[in-house]
N, C-alpha and C positions, 0 to 999 in steps of 0.2 A: 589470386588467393582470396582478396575478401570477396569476389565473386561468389569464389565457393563457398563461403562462409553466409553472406548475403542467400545464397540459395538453400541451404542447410541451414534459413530459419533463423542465424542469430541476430541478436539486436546489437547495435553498436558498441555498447557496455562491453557486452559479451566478446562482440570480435575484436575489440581494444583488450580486453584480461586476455585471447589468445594468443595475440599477435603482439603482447607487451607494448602496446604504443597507447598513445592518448584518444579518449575519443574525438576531440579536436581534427586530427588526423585521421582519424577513421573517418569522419564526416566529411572531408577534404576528399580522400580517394574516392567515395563513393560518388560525391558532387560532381569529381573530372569523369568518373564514369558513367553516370546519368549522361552529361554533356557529349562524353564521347561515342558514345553507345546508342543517344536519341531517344533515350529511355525517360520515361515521365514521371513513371514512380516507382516506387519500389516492388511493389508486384510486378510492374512488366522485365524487371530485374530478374525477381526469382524464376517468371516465366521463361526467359531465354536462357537461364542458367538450367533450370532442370529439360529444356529442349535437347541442347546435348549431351544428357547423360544419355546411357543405351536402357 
């Protein structure tokens, strides 16, 4: 979910107001998913997220 959200552009703010949680927490998900994903920054985030759209 904040992948998709990460890929559609929002900035943590934004995906904390959508997903009702703190940005604290947003920061946290995104961090285990850099870590777990080998991802280095946020661009190569959005870039693997819009790979598997069609």
């Amino acid at each position: 979910m904040i992948s998709d959200l990460i890929g559609a552009g929002l900035r943590n703010p934004e995906i904390a107001q959508r997903l009702v949680i703190s940005e604290a927490t947003v920061k946290t998900h995104i961090n285990n998913l850099f870590a777990k994903a080998g991802f280095h920054s946020r661009a190569d985030a959005v870039r693997y997220v819009l790979s598997l759209m069609p």
